[in-house]
MOPAC internal coordinates of N, CA, C and O (Angstrom, degrees):
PM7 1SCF
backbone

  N    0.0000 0     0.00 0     0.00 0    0    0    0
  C    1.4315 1     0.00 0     0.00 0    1    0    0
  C    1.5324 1   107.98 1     0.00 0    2    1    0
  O    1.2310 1   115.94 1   -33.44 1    3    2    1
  N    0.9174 1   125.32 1   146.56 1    3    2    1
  C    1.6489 1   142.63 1  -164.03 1    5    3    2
  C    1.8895 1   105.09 1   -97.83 1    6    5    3
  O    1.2310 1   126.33 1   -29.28 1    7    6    5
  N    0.9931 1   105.43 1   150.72 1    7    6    5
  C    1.6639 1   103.90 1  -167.56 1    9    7    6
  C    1.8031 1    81.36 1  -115.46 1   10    9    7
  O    1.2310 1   133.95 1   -33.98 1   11   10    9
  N    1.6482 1    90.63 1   146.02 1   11   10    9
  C    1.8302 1    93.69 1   142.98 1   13   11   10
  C    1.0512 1   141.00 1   -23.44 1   14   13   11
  O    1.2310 1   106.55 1   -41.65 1   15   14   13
  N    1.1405 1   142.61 1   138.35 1   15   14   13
  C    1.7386 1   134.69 1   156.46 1   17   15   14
  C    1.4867 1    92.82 1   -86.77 1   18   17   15
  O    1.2310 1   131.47 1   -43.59 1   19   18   17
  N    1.4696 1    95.46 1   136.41 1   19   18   17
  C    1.9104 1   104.42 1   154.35 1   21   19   18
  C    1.6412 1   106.21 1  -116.32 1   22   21   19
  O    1.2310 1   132.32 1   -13.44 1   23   22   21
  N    1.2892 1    93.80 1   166.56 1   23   22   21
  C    1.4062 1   108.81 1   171.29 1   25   23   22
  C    1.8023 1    99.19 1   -63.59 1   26   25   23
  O    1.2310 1   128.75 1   -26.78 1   27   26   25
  N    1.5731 1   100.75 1   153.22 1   27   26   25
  C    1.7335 1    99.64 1   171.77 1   29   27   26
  C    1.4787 1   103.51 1   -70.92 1   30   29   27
  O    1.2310 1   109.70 1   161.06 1   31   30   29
  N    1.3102 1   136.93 1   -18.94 1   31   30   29
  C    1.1023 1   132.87 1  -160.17 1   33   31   30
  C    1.6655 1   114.55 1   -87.86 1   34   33   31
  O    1.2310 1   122.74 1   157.43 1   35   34   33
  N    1.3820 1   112.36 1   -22.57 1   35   34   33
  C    1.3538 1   125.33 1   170.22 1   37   35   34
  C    1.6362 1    97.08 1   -77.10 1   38   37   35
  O    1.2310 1   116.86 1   126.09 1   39   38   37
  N    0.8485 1   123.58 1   -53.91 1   39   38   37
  C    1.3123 1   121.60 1  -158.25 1   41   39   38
  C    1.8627 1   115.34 1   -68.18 1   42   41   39
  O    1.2310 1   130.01 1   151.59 1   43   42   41
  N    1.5546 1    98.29 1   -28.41 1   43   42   41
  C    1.6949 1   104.95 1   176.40 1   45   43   42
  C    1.3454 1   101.50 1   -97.91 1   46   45   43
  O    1.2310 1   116.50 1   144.08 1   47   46   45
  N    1.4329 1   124.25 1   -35.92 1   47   46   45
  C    1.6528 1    98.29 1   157.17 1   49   47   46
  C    1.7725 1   132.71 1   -56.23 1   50   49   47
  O    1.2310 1   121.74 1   156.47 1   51   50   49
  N    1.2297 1   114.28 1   -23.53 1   51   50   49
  C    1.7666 1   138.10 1   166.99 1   53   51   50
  C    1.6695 1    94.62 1   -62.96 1   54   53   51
  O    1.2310 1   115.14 1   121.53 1   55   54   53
  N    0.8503 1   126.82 1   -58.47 1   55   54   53
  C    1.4965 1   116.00 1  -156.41 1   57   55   54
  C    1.4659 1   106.06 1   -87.64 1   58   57   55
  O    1.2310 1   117.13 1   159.43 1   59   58   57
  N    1.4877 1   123.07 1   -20.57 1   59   58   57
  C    1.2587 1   135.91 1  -167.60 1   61   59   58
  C    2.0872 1    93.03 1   -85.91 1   62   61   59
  O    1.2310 1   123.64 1   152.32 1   63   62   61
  N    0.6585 1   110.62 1   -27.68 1   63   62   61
  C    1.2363 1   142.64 1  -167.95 1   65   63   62
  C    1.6120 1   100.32 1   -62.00 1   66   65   63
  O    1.2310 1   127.43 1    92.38 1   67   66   65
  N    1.5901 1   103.30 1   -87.62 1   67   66   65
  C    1.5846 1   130.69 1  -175.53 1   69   67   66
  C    1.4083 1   103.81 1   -56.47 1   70   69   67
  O    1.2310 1   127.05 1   144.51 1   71   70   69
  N    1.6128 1   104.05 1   -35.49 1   71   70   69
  C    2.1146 1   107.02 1  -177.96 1   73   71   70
  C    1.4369 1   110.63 1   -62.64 1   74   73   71
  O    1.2310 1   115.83 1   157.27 1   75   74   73
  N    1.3834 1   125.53 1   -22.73 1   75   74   73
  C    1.5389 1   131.16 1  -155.51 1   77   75   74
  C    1.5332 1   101.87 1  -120.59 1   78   77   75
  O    1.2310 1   114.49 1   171.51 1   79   78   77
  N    1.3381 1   128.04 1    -8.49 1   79   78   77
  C    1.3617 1   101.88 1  -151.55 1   81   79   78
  C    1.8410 1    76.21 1  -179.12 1   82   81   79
  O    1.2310 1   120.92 1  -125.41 1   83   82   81
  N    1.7601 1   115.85 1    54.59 1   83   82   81
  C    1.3322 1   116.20 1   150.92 1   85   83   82
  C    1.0957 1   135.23 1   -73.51 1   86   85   83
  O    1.2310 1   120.57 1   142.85 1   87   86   85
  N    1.3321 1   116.51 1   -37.15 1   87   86   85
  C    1.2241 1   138.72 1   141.31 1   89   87   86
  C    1.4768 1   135.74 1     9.25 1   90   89   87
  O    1.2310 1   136.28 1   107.13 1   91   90   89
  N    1.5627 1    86.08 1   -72.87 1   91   90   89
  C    1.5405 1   105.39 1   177.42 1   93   91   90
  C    1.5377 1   123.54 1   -97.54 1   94   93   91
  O    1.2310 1   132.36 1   155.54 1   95   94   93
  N    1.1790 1    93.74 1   -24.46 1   95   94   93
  C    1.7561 1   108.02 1  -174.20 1   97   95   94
  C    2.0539 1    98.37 1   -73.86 1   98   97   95
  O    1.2310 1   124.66 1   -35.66 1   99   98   97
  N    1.8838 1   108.67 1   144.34 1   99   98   97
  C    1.1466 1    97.14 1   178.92 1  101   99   98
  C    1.9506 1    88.01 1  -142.60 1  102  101   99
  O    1.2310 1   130.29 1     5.00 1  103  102  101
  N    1.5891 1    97.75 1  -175.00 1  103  102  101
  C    1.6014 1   101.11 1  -174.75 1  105  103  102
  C    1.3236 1    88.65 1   -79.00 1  106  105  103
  O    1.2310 1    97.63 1  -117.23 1  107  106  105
  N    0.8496 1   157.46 1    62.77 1  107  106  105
  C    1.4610 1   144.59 1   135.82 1  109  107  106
  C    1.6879 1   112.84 1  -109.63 1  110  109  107
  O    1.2310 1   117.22 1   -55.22 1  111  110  109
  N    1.4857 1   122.89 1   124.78 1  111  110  109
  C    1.1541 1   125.52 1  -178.40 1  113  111  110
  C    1.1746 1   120.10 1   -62.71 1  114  113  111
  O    1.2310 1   120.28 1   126.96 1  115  114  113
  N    1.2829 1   117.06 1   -53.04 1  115  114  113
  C    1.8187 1   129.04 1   179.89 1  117  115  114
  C    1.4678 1   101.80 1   -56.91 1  118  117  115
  O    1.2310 1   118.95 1   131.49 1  119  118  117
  N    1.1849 1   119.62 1   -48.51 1  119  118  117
  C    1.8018 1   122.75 1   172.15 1  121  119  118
  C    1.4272 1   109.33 1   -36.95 1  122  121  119
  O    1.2310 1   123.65 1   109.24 1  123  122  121
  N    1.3119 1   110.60 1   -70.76 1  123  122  121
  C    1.4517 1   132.71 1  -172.46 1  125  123  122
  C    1.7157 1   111.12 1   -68.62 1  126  125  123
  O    1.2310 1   120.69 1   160.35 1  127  126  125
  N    1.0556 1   116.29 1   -19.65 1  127  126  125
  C    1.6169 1   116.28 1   170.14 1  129  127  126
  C    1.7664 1   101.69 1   -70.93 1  130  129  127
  O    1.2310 1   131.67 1   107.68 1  131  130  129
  N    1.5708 1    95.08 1   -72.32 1  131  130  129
  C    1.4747 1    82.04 1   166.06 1  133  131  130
  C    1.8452 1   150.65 1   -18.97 1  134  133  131
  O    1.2310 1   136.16 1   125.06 1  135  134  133
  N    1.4250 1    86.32 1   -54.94 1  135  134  133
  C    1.8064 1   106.48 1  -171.52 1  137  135  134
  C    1.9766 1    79.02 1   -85.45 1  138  137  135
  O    1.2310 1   100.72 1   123.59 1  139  138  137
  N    0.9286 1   152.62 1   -56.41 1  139  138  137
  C    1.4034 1   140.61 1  -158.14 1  141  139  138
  C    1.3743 1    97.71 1   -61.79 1  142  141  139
  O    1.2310 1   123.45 1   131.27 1  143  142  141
  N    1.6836 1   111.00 1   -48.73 1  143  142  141
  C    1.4582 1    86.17 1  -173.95 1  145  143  142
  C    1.4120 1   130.80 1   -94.20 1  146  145  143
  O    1.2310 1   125.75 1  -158.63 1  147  146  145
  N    1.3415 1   106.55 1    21.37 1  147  146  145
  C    1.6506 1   106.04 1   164.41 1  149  147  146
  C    1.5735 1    99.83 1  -104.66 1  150  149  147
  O    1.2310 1   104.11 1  -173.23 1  151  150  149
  N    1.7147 1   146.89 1     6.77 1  151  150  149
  C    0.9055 1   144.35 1  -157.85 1  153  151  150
  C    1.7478 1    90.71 1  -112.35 1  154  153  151
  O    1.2310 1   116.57 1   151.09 1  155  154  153
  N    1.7586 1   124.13 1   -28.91 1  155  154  153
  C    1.3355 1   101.38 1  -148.56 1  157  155  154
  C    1.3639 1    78.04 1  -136.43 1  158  157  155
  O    1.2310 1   111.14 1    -6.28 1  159  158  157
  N    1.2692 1   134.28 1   173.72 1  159  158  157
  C    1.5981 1   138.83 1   137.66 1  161  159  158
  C    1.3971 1   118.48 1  -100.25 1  162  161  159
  O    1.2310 1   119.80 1  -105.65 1  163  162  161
  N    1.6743 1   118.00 1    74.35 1  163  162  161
  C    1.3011 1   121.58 1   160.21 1  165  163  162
  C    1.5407 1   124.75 1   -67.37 1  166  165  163
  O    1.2310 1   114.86 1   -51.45 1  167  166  165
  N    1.0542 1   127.35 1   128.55 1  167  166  165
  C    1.3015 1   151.74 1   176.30 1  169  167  166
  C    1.9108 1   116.43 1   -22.42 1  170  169  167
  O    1.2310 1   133.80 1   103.89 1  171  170  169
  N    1.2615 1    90.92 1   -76.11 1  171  170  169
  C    1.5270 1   118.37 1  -179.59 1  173  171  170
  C    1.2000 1   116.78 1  -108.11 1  174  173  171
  O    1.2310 1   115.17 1   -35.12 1  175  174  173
  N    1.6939 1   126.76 1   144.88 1  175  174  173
  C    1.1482 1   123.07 1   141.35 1  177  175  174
  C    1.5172 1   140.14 1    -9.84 1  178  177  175
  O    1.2310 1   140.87 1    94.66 1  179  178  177
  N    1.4207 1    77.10 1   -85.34 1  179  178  177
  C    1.3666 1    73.81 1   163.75 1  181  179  178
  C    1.5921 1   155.63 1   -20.68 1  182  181  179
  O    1.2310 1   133.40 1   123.11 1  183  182  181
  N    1.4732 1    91.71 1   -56.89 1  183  182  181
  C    1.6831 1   114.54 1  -174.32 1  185  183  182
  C    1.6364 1    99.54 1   -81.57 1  186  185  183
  O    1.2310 1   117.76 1   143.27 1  187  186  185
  N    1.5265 1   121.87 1   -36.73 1  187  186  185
  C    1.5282 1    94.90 1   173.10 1  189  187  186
  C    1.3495 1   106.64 1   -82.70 1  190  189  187
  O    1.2310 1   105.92 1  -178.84 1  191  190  189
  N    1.0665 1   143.73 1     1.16 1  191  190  189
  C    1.2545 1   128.85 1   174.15 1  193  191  190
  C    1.6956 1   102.88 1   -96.99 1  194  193  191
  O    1.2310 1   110.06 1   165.79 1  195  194  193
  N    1.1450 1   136.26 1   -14.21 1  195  194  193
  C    1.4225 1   138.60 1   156.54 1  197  195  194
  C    2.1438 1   103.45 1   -78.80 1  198  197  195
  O    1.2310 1   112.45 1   163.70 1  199  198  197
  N    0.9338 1   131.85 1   -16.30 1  199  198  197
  C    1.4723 1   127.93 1   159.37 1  201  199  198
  C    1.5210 1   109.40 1   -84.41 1  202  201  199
  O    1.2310 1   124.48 1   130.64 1  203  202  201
  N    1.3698 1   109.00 1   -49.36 1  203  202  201
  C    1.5139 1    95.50 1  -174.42 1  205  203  202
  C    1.5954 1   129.99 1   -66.02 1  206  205  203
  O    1.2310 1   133.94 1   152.55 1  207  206  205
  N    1.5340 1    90.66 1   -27.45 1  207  206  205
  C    1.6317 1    98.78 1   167.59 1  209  207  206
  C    1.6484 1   117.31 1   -53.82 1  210  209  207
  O    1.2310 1   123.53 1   119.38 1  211  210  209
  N    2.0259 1   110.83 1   -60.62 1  211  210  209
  C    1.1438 1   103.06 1   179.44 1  213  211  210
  C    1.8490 1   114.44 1   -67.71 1  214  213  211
  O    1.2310 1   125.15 1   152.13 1  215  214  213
  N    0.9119 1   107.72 1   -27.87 1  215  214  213
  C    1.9711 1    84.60 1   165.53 1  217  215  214
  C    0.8596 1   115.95 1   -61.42 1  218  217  215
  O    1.2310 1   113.28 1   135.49 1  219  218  217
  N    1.5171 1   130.31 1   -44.51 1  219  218  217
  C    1.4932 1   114.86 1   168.36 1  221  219  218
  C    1.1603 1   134.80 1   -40.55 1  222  221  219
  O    1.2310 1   112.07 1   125.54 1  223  222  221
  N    1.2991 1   132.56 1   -54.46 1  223  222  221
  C    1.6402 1   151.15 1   154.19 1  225  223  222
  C    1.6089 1    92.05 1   -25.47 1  226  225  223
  O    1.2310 1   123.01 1   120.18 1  227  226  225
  N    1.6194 1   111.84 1   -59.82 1  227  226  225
  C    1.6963 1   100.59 1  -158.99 1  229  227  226
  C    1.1186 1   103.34 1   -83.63 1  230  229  227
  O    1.2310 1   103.80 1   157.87 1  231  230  229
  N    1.5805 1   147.43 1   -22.13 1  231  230  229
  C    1.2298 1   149.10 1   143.48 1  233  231  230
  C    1.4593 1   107.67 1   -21.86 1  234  233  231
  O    1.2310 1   117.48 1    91.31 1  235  234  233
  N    1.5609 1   122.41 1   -88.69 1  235  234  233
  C    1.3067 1   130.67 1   147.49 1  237  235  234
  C    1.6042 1   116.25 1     9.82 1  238  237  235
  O    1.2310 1   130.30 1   104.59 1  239  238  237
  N    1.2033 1    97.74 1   -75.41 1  239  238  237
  C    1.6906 1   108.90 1  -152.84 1  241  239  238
  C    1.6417 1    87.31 1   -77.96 1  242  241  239
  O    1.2310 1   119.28 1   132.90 1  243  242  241
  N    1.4823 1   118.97 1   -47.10 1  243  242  241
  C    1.8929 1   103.25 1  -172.14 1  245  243  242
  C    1.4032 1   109.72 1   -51.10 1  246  245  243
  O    1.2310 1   120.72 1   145.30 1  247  246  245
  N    1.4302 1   116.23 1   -34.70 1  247  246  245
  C    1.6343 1   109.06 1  -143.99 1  249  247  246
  C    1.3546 1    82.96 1  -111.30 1  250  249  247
  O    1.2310 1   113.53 1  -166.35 1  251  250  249
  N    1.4665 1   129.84 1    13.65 1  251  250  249
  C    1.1827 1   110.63 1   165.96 1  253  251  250
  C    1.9835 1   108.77 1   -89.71 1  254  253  251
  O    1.2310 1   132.96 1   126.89 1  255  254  253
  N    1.6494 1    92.57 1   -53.11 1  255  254  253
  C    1.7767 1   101.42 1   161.29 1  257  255  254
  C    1.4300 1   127.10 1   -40.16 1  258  257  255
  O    1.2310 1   113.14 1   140.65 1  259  258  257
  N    1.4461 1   130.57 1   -39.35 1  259  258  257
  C    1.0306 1   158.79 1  -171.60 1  261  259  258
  C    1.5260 1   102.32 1   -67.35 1  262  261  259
  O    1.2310 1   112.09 1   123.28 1  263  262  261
  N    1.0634 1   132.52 1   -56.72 1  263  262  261
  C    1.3108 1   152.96 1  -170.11 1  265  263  262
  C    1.5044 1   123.38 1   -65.08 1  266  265  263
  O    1.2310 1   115.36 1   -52.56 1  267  266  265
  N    1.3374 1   126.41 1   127.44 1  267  266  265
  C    1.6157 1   106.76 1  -172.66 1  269  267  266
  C    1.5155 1    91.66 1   -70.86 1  270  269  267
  O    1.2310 1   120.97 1     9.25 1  271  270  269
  N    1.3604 1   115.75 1  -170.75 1  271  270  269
  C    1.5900 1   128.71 1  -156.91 1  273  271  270
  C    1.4761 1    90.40 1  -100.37 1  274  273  271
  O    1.2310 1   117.11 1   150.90 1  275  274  273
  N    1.5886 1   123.11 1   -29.10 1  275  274  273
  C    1.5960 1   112.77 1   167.47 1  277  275  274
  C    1.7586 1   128.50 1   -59.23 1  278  277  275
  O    1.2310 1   133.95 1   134.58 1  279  278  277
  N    1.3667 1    90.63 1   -45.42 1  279  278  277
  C    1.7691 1    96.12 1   162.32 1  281  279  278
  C    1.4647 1   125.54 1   -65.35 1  282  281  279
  O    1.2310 1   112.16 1   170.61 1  283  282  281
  N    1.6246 1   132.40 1    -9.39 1  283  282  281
  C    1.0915 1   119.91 1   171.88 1  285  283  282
  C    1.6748 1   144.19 1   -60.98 1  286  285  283
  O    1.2310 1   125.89 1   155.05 1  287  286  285
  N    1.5250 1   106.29 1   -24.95 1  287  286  285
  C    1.4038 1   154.48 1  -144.09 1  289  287  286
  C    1.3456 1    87.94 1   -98.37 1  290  289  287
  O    1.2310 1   120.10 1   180.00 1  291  290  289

């Protein structure tokens, strides 16, 4: 199955994001819309809800790697 394309610019604000402020960020999107948008001043709708999604994914994907294979389940 084929993934989205994002802009590079969503994606290095996402990672710039998760590097500073892992902490707080969690797999929940609505969580993470929140905390993004008191963290950044994005423009549009849109675009934080196109950032908050991809942190989510990388939220997702760290704490999935991160995790022994018993905690995934």
């Amino acid at each position: 199955m084929l993934g989205r394309i994002r802009p590079s610019f969503i994606k290095r604000i996402s990672r710039q994001l998760v590097e500073k402020h892992r902490g707080e960020l969690t797999k929940d999107f609505q969580e993470n819309k929140l905390i993004i948008k008191d963290l950044t001043d994005v423009s549009t709708q849109k675009l934080l809800n196109r950032i908050a999604g991809y942190t989510t994914r990388l939220m997702t994907w760290h704490l999935y790697t991160s995790s022994s294979p018993r905690d995934r389940t």
